[in-house]
Steps between C-alpha positions, in 0.01 A plus 500: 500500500483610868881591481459724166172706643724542837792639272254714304331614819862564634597750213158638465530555924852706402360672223165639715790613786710697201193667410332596827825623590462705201192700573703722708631605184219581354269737736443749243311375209650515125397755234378253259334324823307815577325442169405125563409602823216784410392298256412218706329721778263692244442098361456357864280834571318591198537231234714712284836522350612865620820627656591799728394756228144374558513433121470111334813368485656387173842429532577233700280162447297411735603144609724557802224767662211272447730308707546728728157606570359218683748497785504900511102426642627293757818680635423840428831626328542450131872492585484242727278319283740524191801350699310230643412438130830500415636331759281186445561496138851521572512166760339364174708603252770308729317207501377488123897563420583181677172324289651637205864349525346182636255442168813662254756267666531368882385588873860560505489762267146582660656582804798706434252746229300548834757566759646758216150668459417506842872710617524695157487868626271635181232209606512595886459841431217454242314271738449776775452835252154568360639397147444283181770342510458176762124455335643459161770276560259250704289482216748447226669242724132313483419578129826294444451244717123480333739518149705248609199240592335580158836402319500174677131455520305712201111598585217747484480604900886566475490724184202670683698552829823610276286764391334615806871522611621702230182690548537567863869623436410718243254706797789514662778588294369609153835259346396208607291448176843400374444229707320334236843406363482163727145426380638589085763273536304239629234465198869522309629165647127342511521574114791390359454192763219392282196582693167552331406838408146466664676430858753761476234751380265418768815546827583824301092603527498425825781706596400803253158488681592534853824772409207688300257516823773664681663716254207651331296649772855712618547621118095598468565701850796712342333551203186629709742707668740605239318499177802243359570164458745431732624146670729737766437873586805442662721455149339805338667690792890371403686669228844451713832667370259728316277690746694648775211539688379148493513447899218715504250302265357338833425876668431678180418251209701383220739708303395736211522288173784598275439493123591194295851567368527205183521152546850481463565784814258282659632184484877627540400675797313180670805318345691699712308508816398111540879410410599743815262413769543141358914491660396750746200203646768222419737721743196521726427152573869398522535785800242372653526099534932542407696354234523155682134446481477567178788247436315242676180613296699417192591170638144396599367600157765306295447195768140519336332121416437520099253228575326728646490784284114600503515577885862666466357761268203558721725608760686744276274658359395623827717758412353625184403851702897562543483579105261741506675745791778635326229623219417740827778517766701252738375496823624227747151510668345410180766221460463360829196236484684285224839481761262231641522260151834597468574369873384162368778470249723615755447240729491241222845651444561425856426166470670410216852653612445328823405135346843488285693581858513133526395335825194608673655686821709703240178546290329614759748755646541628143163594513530684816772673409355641166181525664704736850683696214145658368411524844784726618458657187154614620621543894536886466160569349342273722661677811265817398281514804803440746629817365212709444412809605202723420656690246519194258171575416245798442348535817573895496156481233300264697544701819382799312206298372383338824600848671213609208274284629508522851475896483283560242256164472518276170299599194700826413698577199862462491763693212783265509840409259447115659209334597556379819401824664152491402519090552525534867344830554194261365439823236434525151873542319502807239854453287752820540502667164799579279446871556687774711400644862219716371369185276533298775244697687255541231515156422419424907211716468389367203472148631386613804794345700487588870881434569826549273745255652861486412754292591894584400592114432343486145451928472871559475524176216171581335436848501805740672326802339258452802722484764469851603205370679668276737778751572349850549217625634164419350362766180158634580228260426673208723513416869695327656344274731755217545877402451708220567906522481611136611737391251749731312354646207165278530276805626124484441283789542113501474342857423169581486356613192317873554156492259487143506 
């Protein structure tokens, strides 16, 4: 026992170096973390769920800044706060990958699923960004380690912590109500194995009743907000492939709703689209852990014990949520939390290729060497902060923002494409509208925006019809009261707003 808690400690010790090396990558917060992170100062502050508009916020869940909040009152910086978040539920996520393989198989397998979690580029970055994604992977690692135990071991506090778990992932990521997958196939198995109706029904009570006390009170708050019934304001927001504006539904709100065009457009069209992002996400997750993991993945999964088939199809339906993406997009962040179960059958892989090596030296050394080939195969992203420089990230808009700040004074109103301006110039954020120069303006006034601030990165992508304002001389109505030219084409300029 002492031996496997110094091995764990060893790779979790590796796995904290990756990632603190890491935060030098990351000293400009993320858009989507600019979001989490105003949300969890107004909660830590005021006790509500509002965001840089100074509005309630409705569409990201409010798991991961309820989080958040707590440790914001005791460092002072809701980005600090969210990477120290993410950072411990990332050291977790290593460990409850090496629980994982050891209850599915082996501490052998245990341990090579956690040395592969704890150097797998995605998870390092994840666990040092102010970001979903290390949360959500910890706790679907322990909803299927609580799946597993209930598949050996059936009973009421299990079902009810299943569903607090499936609960609690849901606040954070709206799809982890697919979750319940795990839990579904369970009462399957308990079923057909015979078990009396009465006991099944009361485990599936218990776990309805504690899901239900966490769901429900998020739903009632969109519906006081929204007026609908809604289990995601986020999903309302996504018509992908069909709105060409849909990057905007987090500034501006979801897209206009199209007419209904016949069930048989309809269902050719979503034919079409899930079928698409489907390869295109299968493509995805192949980039991103390579071919050969995948290969050992296959392995591990064939290797499977049919004695055990309850707990194997706990573990795989774990990834239930990687059905419902393509219905929307593929996006490798949204794929990442479920590389952790898929690690697992890699490194059962691993094992097994390695056991039929013959001796034990030869065993072991195929193990390394499959093991050192993923490795090298993640060398060149994990050689990031050795070769970074500032202009990897954004930090043209966060100097403009803190630049804001220290001029000005927090508490003033900032017209922005990105919200990372107003984030650090600690103002409220008022979305650039789709309008020209003149509407612009209006618009400014209108909302009573202090500052227009525009930075060339995302203007010449976005909107090029507003360029003029970053190359010429500023139109009557705008000052110009600061510019920054440090990397080529990446100029920001911050005008004041006249009649504002």
């Amino acid at each position: 026992m002492t031996t496997e808690r110094a091995k764990l400690a060893a790779i979790l010790a590796g796995g904290l170096g990756l990632r603190l090396a890491f935060l030098r990558v990351h000293q400009a917060i993320e858009r989507d973390g600019v979001s989490y992170a105003s949300v969890a100062e107004h909660l830590a502050r005021f006790g509500r769920l509002a965001d840089l508009h100074g509005q309630y916020h409705t569409f990201y869940p409010p798991g991961y800044p309820a989080l958040v909040a707590p440790v914001y009152l005791l460092v002072g910086d809701s980005q600090r706060a969210g990477q120290v978040v993410s950072l411990v539920a990332g050291l977790a996520l290593v460990a409850l990958t090496f629980a994982v393989g050891r209850r599915l198989a082996d501490k052998r397998v245990g341990f090579v699923a956690a040395a592969l979690a704890a150097i797998y580029p995605s998870f390092v970055h994840s666990s040092v960004s102010v970001m979903t994604e290390a949360t959500y992977a910890a706790l679907l690692c322990l909803l299927v380690l609580v799946g597993i135990k209930l598949a050996e071991r059936p009973g009421l506090v299990g079902s009810a912590l299943a569903g607090a778990l499936v609960g609690a992932g849901y606040l954070v990521r709206p799809e982890g109500l697919l979750l319940s997958a795990g839990f579904a196939w369970l009462v399957t198995t308990w079923l057909v194995g015979g078990e009396p109706r009465r006991r099944v029904g009361a485990r599936l009570a218990c776990f309805a009743l504690t899901l239900l006390l966490l769901v429900v009170p998020y739903v009632l708050y969109l519906h006081a907000i929204t007026g609908s019934w809604l289990l995601s304001g986020k999903g309302v927001s996504y018509w992908i492939a069909e709105s060409p504006q849909q990057f905007e539904a987090i500034a501006l709100g979801p897209p206009a709703p199209r007419s209904w065009r016949g069930l048989g457009v309809e269902a050719t069209a979503f034919a079409e689209r899930y079928l698409r992002n489907f390869f295109r996400q299968e493509g995805i997750i192949a980039e991103a852990v390579s071919l050969l993991a995948l290969g050992l993945a296959a392995i591990g999964l064939v290797a499977a014990r049919r004695a055990r088939l309850a707990v194997e199809g706990v573990v795989l339906c774990a990834f239930a949520p990687l059905l419902l993406y393509p219905a929307f997009e593929a996006v490798e962040r949204w794929i990442e939390p479920y590389v952790a179960i898929l690690f697992v059958f890699v490194a059962r892989g691993i094992v097994w290729t390695a056991d039929r090596a013959g001796t034990a030296r030869r065993a072991q050394a195929m193990a390394w060497g499959l093991g050192g080939l993923l490795a090298i195969r993640y060398t060149p992203q994990l050689s990031i902060p050795i070769r970074y420089v500032p202009s990897f990230e954004m930090v043209e808009q966060r100097d403009a923002g803190l630049w804001l700040r220290d001029r000005f004074g927090p508490g003033t109103t900032v017209m922005s494409r990105v919200p990372e301006i107003a984030y650090y110039a600690r103002a409220r954020w008022v979305a650039l509208p789709y309008a020209d120069t003149a509407g612009v303006m209006a618009a400014a006034r209108r909302a009573g925006a202090r500052f227009l601030v525009l930075d060339e990165l995302t203007i010449r992508r976005r909107r090029p019809d507003l360029l003029p304002l970053l190359q010429q001389p500023p139109p009557p109505g705008l000052t110009l009261v600061h510019e920054t030219d440090e990397f080529p084409e990446r100029r920001v300029r911050v005008f004041a707003v006249d009649g504002s």
